[in-house]
C-alpha positions in Angstrom: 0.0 0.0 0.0 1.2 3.2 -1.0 2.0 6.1 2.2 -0.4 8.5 0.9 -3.2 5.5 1.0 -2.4 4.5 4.1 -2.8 8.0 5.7 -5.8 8.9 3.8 -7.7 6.2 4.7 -6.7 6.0 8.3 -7.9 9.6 8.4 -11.1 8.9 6.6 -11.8 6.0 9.4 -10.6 8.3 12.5 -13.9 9.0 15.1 -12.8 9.9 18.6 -9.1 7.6 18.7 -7.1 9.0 20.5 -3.3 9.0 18.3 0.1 8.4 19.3 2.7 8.8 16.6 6.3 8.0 16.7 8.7 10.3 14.8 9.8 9.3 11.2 6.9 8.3 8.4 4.5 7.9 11.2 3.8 11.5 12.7 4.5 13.5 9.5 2.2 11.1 7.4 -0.4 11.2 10.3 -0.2 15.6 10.1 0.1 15.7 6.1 -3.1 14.1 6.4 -4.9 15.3 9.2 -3.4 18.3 10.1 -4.2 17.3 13.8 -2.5 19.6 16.7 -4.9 17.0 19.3 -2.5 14.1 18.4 1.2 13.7 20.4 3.9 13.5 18.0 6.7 12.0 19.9 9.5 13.3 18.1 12.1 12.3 20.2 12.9 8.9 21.9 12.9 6.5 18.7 10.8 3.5 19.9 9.2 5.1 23.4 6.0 5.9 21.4 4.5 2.3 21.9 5.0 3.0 25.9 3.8 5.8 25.9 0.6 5.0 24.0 0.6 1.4 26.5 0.4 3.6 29.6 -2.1 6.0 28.3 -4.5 3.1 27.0 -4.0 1.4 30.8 -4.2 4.8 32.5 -7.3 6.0 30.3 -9.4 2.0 29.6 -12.5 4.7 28.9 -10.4 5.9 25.6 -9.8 4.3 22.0 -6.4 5.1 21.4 -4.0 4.3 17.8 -0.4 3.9 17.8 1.0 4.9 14.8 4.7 2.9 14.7 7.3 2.6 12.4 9.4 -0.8 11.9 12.6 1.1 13.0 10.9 2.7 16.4 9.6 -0.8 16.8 13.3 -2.5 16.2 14.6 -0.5 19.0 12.0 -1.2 21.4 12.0 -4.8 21.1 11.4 -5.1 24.6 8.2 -3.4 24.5 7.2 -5.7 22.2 7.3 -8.5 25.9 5.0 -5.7 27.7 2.6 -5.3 26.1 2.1 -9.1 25.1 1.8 -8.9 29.1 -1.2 -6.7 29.6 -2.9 -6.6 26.1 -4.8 -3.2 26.6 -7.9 -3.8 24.7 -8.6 -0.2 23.6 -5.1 0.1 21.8 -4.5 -0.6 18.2 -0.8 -0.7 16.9 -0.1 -0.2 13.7 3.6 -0.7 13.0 4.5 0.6 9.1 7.2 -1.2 7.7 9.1 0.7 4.9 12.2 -1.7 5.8 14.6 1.7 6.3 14.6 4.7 8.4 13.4 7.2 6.7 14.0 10.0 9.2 18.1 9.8 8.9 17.5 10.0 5.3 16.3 6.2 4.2 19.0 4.5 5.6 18.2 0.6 6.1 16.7 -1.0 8.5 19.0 -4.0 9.8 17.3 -7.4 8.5 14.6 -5.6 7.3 14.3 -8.2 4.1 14.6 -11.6 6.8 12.7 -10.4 10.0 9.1 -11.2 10.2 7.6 -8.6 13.0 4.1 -10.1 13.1 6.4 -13.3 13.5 8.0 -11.7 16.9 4.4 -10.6 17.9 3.4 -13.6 18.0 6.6 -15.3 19.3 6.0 -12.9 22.2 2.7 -13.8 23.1 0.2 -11.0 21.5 -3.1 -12.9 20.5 -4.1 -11.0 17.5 -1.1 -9.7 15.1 -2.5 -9.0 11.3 -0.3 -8.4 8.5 -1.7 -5.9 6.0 -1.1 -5.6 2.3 -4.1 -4.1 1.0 -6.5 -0.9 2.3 -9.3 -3.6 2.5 -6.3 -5.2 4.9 -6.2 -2.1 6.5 -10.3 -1.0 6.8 -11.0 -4.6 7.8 -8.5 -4.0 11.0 -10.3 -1.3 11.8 -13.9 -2.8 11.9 -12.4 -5.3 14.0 -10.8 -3.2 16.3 -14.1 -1.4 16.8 -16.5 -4.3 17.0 -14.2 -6.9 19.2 -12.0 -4.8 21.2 -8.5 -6.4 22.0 -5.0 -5.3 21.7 -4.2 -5.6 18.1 -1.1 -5.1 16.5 -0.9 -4.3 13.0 2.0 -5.4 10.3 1.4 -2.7 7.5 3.5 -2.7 4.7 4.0 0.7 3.2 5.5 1.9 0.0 7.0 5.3 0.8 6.5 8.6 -1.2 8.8 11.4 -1.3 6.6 13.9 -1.4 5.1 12.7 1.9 8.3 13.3 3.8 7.0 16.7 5.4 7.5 17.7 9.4 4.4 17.5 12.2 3.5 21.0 13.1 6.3 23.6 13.9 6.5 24.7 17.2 5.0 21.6 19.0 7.4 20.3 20.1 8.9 19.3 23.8 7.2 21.0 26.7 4.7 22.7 24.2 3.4 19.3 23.0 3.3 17.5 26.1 1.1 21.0 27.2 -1.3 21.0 24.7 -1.9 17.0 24.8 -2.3 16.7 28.4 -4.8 19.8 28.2 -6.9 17.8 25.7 -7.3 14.8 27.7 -8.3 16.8 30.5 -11.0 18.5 28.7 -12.1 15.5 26.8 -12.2 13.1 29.6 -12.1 15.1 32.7 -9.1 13.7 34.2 -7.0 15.6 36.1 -3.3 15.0 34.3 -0.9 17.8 35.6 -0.4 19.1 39.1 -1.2 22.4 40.7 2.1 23.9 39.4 1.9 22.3 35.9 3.4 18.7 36.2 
């Protein structure tokens, strides 16, 4: 499946998830499309994303949340991989694009990326439903699924990238700024309290 499919029909689907995006493919795909400033881009940490969104789906079971991985985030948080087989948070769907290179230091390749089978290590791990997509009936079926029989999925989708897809998540969100603006939202939406009296 090309990028731009990928994106446009994830953001056709999207009701009320709420997104996690690792850096790379994943959050500038996820902005070109949407142009969401309610999403968290984590744009730092290669391979945190998938705890972050694990603790928010455990911390928030009354949300619907999407992780938007990439194969390289997800190489380097192999270990993750042994969590999250270990709790299986029903309201999170991970969706792990494999482009077999990372993109974000300029399409360098991804170590084994021809030989590894990720839904392979999924599975391997422990996590009960791992689907490999090809296709964007792949790809809508997944999230019928996810919405009808709620379990923690996780989602093999291979992606052909496009160069002109390559653009940045919105400037100035970044650090402190996004973490700010994302907690804020979650507040308001679910009427949590997530930061302190002084702002932490």
């Amino acid at each position: 499946m090309k990028e731009a499919q990928f994106f446009e029909t994830l953001a056709g689907q999207w009701q009320d998830e709420l997104v996690v995006t690792s850096l790379g493919s994943a959050g500038h795909g996820w902005f070109k499309a949407t142009q969401s400033k309610d999403s968290f881009y984590l744009l730092d940490g290669m391979g945190f994303a998938s705890s972050f969104a694990l603790g928010m789906a455990l911390g928030l079971p009354q949300g619907r949340f999407w992780l938007l991985d990439t194969d390289g985030a997800f190489a380097m948080n192999l270990g993750g991989v042994l969590t999250q087989a270990s709790v299986q948070a029903p309201n999170l769907l991970h969706l792990m694009l494999n482009n077999h290179s990372y993109r974000v230091i300029g399409e360098l390749p991804l170590v084994n990326a021809d030989t590894t089978d990720y839904a392979g290590v999924a599975r391997a791990a422990g996590i009960r439903r791992v689907v490999d997509v090809q296709t964007q009936d792949d790809l809508l079926a997944v999230l019928e699924q996810q919405r009808q029989d709620p379990a923690y999925t996780l989602a093999v989708v291979d992606i052909e990238p496009q160069d002109e897809w390559r653009t940045g998540p919105p400037k100035g969100i970044e650090g402190p700024e996004m973490k700010y603006r994302f907690g804020r939202y979650v507040e308001q939406r679910f009427g949590v309290q997530v930061f302190g009296p002084e702002g932490v």
